[in-house]
C-alpha positions as CSV (number, residue, x, y, z in Angstrom):
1,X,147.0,195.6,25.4
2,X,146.7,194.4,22.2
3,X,149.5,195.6,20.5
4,X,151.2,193.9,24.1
5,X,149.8,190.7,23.0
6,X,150.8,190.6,19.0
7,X,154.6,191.9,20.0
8,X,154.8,188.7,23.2
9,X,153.1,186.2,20.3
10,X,155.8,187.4,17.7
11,X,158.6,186.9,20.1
12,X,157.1,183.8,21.3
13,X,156.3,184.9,25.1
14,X,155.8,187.6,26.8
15,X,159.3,186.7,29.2
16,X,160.8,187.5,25.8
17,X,159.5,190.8,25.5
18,X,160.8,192.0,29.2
19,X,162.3,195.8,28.9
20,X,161.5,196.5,25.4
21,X,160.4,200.5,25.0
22,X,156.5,200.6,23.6
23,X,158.1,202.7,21.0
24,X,159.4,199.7,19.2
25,X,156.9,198.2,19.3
26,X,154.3,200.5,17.7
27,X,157.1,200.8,14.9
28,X,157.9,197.3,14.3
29,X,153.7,196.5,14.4
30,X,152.8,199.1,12.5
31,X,155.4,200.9,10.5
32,X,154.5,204.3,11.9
33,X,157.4,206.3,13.0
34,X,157.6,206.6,16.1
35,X,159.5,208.7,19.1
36,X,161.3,208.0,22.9
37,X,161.6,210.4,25.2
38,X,162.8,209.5,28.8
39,X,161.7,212.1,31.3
40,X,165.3,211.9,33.4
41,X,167.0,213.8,30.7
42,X,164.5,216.4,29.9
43,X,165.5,220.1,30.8
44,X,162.3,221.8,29.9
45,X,159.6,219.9,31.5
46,X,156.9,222.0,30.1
47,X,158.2,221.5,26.5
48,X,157.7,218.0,27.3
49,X,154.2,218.6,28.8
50,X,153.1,220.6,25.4
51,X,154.6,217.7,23.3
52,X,152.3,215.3,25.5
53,X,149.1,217.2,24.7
54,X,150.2,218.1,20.9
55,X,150.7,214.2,19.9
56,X,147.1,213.6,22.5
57,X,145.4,216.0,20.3
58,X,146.6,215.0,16.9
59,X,145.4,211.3,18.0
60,X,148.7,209.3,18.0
61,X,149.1,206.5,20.7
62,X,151.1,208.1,23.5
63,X,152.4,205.9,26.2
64,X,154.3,205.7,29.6
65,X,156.4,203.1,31.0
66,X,158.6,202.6,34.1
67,X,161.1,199.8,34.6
68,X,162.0,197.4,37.5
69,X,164.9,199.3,37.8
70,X,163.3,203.1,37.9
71,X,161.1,202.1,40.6
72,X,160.6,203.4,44.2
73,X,161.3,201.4,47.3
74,X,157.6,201.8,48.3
75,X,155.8,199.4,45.7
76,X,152.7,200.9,47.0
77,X,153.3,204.2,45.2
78,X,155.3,202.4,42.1
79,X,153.8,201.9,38.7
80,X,154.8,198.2,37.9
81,X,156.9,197.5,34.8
82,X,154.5,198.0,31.8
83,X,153.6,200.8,29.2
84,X,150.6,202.2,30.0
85,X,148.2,204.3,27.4
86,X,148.1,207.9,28.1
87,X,144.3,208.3,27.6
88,X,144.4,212.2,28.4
89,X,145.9,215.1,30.1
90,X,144.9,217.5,32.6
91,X,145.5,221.0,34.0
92,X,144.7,222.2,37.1
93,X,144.7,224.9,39.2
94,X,145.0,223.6,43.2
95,X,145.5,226.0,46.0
96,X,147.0,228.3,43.8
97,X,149.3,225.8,42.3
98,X,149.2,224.6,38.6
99,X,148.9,221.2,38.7
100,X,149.6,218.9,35.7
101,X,148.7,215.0,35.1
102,X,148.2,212.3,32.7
103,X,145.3,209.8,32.9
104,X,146.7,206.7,32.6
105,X,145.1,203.4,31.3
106,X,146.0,200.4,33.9
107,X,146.3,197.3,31.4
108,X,146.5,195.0,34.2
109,X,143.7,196.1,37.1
110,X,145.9,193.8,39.4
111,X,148.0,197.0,40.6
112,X,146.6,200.8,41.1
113,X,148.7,203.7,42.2
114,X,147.7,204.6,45.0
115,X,150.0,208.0,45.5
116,X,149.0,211.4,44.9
117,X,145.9,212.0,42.7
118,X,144.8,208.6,42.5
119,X,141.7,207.3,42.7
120,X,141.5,207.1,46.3
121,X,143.8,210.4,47.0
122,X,142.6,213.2,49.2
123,X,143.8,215.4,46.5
124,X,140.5,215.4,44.8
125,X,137.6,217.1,45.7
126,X,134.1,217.1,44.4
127,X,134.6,220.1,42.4
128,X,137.7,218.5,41.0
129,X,136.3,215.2,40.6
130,X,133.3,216.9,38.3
């Protein structure tokens, strides 16, 4: 959020800063280098999975963002238009099935998912939950 603010307040708003990839941002702000991947073109989604946890566990920032125009026509199962922090990520083994997902950081705590494996989901049991 922070970084959020410093990029709107260097463009002067954060109207200004509309469809901008976190990315450069965290470049621009702090002259790391940085990376974008978009998930539609990847082949190999558990080479992007294994990227996920490698930059997680050697501490960079890792983020997620989805734009107006990638979103679902049921806003009730949409992330809104903003990067969120990927704060971890998580393997599980449901019903058989490997499941894999991202905890997300929600900047905003006006909008929650409210799909699958959200707080609220049926997905999760008490053994899962632990």
């Amino acid at each position: 959020m922070l970084m959020e603010k410093a990029w709107a307040k260097l463009h002067g708003s954060y109207c200004m800063t509309r469809q901008g990839y976190p990315s450069m941002v965290y470049a621009h702000l702090t002259g790391a280098p940085t990376t974008r991947i978009d998930h539609n073109s990847v082949e190999k989604p558990n080479e992007l999975w294994a990227s996920v946890k490698l930059a997680h566990h050697k501490n960079y920032i890792v983020s997620a963002c989805r734009y107006e125009n990638d979103l679902d026509s049921n806003p009730s199962n949409s992330l809104s238009s903003y990067s969120y922090t990927i704060m971890s990520t998580l393997s599980l083994k449901v019903s058989g099935h490997k499941v894999k997902l991202f905890k997300l950081r929600n900047p905003w705590s006006v909008f929650e998912w409210t799909g699958d494996w959200s707080d609220k989901s049926d997905k999760w049991t008490e053994e899962l939950r632990k």
